[in-house]
C-alpha positions, -999 to 999 in steps of 0.1 A, spaced: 138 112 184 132 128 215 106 122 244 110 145 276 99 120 301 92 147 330 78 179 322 51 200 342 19 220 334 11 249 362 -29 246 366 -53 277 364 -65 294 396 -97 281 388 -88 244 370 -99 223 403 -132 235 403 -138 241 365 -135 201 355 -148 189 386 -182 176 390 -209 207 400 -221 192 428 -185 185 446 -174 222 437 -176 230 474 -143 205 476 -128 228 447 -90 235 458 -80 269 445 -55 298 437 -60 325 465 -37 359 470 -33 372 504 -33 405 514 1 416 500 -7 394 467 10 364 468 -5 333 452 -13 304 477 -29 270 468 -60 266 494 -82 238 502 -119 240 501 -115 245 535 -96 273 538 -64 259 548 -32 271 528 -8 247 512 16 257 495 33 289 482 27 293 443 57 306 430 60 312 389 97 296 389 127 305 361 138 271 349 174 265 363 174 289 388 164 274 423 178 304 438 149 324 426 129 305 448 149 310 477 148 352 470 115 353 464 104 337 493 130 355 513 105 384 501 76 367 513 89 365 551 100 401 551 64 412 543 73 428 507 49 421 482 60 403 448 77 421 426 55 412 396 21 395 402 17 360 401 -9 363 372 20 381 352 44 359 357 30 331 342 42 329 304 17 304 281 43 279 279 39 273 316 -2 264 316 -12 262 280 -10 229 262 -12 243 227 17 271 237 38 238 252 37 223 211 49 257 201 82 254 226 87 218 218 90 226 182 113 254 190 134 232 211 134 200 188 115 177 212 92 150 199 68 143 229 68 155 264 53 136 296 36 160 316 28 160 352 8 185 373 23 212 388 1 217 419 -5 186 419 27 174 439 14 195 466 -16 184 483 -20 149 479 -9 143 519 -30 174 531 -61 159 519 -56 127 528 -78 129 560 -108 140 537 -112 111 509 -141 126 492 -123 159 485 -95 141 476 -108 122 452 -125 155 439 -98 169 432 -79 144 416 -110 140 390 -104 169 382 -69 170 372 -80 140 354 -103 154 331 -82 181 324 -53 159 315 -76 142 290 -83 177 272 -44 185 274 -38 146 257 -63 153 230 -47 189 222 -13 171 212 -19 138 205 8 120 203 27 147 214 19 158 252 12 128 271 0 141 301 -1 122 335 -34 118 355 -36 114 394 -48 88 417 -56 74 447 -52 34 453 -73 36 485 -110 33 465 -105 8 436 -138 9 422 -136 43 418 -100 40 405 -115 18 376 -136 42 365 -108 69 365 -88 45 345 -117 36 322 -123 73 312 -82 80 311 -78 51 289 -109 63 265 -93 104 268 -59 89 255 -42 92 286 -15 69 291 2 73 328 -12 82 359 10 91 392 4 73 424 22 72 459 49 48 466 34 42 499 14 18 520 -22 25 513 -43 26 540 -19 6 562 -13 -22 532 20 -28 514 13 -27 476 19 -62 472 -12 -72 493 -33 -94 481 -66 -66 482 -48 -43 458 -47 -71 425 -74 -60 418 -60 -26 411 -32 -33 393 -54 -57 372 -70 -24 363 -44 -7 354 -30 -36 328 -66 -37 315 -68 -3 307 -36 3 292 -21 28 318 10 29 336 16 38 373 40 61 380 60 73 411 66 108 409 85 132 440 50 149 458 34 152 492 27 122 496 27 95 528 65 97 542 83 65 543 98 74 576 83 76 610 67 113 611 90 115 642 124 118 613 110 151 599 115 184 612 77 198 619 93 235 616 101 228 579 85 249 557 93 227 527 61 204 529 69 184 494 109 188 499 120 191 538 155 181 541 153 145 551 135 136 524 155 155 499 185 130 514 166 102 511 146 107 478 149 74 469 140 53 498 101 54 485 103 41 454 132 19 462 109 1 494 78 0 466 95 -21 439 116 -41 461 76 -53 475 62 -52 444 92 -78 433 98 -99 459 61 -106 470 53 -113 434 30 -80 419 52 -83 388 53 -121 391 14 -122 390 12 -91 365 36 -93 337 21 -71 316 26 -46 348 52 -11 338 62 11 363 75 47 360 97 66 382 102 103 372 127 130 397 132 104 423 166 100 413 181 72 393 223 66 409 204 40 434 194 16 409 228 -5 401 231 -7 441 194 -13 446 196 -45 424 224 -59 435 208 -58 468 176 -68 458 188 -102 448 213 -102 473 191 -100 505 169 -130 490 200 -151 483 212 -143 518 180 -147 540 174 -178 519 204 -199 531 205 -185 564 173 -199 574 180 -230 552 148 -225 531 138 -208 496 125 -179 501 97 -164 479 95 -199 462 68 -185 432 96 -164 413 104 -175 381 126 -147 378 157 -130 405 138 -102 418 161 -78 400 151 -94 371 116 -82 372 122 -46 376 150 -49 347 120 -61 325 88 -35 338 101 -8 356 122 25 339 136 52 356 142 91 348 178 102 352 187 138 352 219 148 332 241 156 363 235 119 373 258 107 348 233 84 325 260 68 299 275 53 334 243 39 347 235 24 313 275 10 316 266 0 354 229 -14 343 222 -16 309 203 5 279 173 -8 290 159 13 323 168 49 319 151 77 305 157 115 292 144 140 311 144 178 323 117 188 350 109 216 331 93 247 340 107 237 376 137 258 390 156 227 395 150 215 360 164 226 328 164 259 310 170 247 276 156 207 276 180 197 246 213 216 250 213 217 285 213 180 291 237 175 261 262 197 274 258 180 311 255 141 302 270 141 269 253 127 237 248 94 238 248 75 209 234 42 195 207 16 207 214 31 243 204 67 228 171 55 211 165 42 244 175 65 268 163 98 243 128 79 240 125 44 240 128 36 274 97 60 276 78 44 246 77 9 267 57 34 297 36 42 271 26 16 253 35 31 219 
């Protein structure tokens, strides 16, 4: 069995403001062409984003040309409306490729999405729009395949009353995952005391958190990042440091005791990299052993568990096939990792199956139940 852990569905021009409540559809983000007729997301103010681009799968350097052509003023060579193929935005054309490729189940994240979470985050309201938007999209996309595309909502920790209800409706819609930032929220580590509450919620209603690469809060000083970089989800420091996010999330989440007080907690992380883990642990426990006897006192005294412990048992990570996943399940064990492909993405895989075959090898066994689609079960809660 096989369960593609990370895939991604583009949105419509229009999906924002079609599944968003009529009277926010002033705070609508949208698909706009310029003059020349390239495709930019917008925001209900006007304010452009992002390039869209209608990526090849496994060809990064397509990107690269195409927005080569963009800064020389040329307009696209086919339009972006053209470019788009079914499998890319239409869930019942996604069942059709899985069959064709001999894939099970596929997690799906926005597309878009990964954009504009940090550009909207001065304007809650529209953010939140938005986001319930996605959201009730992703419940149509569940109940097209059900039990076959899993796709991942989109939220915001910094309004937990309205993240309840999110999760309340997700929950009822068959949704199963929901991405949110590995970041402080609104100045407050994830582990602080206000946010129980949220991830109370999210045990109650069945779905899992998951960390996911976007533009979202930096973990750096904004001072680190080059302001002249046009890569707004990817600039080159953070493309270094992928894993710094997630890695400073779950090393709070442990050691001040979110999975100590929530048990029934799981955590995803998906294309944030996975080689960090066997050294994360080993610091993880490390530090605490070290800070303990250097100030003579236990440290973190309500632990049952080493810290390391506790991600082993609720967090699972995505490895890519190039990152070598029979030696992290060596380094680590069977129980963490995941299959994955980032597919339509340039940076993903053209063919999901062979592709990641040919790079990582088959694995075999208990590790490959786990690894091919167990490991992904666990997230959700199948």
């Amino acid at each position: 069995m096989r369960i593609d852990c990370d895939t991604h569905l583009y949105e419509s021009r229009s999906m924002w403001a079609d599944h968003m409540d009529p009277r926010e559809r002033d705070l609508a983000l949208r698909i706009l062409d310029d003059e020349l007729g390239h495709a930019w997301l917008t925001t209900h103010e006007g304010t452009r984003i992002s390039l869209c681009e209608v990526q090849v799968p496994g060809d990064v350097g397509a990107v690269g040309a195409y927005r080569q052509r963009v800064r020389a003023g040329l307009p696209p060579e086919v339009p972006y409306d053209e470019g788009l193929v079914p499998e890319f935005w239409d869930p019942s054309a996604r069942l059709g490729q899985l069959d064709r490729w001999g894939i099970d189940a596929s997690v799906i994240f926005p597309n878009f999405g990964l954009l504009w979470e940090r550009p909207l985050s001065h304007a809650l309201p529209a953010l939140k729009a938005n986001l319930g938007a996605w959201n009730r999209w992703a419940v149509t996309v569940a109940q097209t395949g059900p039990d076959r595309l899993y796709p991942v909502a989109h939220l915001t920790l910094r309004d937990p009353g309205w993240l309840d209800g999110q999760l309340s409706a997700l929950a009822a819609g068959g949704v199963r995952m929901a991405m949110v930032a590995p970041a402080l929220v609104d100045g407050k580590p994830l582990s602080h005391p206000d946010l129980d509450p949220v991830w109370s919620s999210f045990v109650e209603h069945g779905v899992t958190p998951v960390f996911h690469v976007a533009n979202q809060q930096h973990v750096f000083d904004p001072a680190w990042y080059d302001a002249d970089d046009p890569l707004e989800v990817g600039p080159v420091l953070s493309s270094v440091f992928i894993w710094t996010a997630p890695a400073l999330a779950l090393a709070d989440m442990a050691l001040n005791g979110v999975f100590a007080r929530h048990p029934d907690l799981r955590v995803g992380i998906m294309e944030l990299s996975a080689p960090w883990v066997p050294l994360f642990l080993m610091y993880l426990d490390g530090g605490l052993d070290f800070v303990s006897k250097f100030d003579g006192m236990l440290r973190r005294p309500g632990l049952d568990l080493r810290p390391s412990e506790y991600v082993r048992r609720q967090v699972r990570v995505a490895a890519f096939p190039y990152e070598n996943p029979a030696k992290l399940i060596h380094q680590v064990g069977d129980g963490m990792f995941m299959y994955c492909s980032d597919w339509p993405h340039a940076e993903g895989l053209a063919n999901p199956v062979a592709d990641y075959d040919a790079q990582a090898g088959v694995i075999e066994g208990h590790a490959g139940d786990n690894l091919y689609a167990g490991n992904v079960q666990f997230l959700l809660g199948a």
